[in-house]
C-alpha positions as CSV (number, residue, x, y, z in Angstrom):
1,X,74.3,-30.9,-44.5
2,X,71.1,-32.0,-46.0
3,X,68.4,-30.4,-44.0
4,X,68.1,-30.1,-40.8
5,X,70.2,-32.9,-39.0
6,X,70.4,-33.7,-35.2
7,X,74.1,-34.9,-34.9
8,X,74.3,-37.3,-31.6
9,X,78.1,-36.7,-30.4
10,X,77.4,-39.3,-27.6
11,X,75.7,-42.2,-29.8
12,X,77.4,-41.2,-33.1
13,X,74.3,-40.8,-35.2
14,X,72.6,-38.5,-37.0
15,X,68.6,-37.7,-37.4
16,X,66.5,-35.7,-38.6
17,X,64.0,-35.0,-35.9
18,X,64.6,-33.5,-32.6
19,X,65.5,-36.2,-30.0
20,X,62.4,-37.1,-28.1
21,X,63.0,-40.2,-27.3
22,X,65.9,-42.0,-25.1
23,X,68.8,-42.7,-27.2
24,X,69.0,-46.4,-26.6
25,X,65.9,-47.2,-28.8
26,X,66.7,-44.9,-31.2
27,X,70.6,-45.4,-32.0
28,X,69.9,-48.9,-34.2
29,X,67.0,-47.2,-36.6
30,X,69.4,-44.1,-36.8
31,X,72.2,-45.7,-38.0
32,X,69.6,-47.6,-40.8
33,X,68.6,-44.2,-41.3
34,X,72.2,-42.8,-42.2
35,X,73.2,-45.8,-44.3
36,X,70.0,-45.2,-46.5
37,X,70.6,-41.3,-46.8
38,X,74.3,-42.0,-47.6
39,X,73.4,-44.1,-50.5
């Protein structure tokens, strides 16, 4: 609960912007994202 997260129930994933873009392409860089947050 760090800001404002977009949790993805469907993929999984969490982000930080609004999804805009089809999940598929953004599901890999997310989890990257998470694992670098969770550090």
């Amino acid at each position: 609960k760090d800001g404002p997260y977009y949790w993805h129930i469907k993929s999984g994933t969490i982000q930080r912007e609004p999804p805009e873009v089809p999940l598929n392409s953004k599901i890999e860089n997310r989890r990257s994202f998470v694992k670098d947050q969770d550090s």
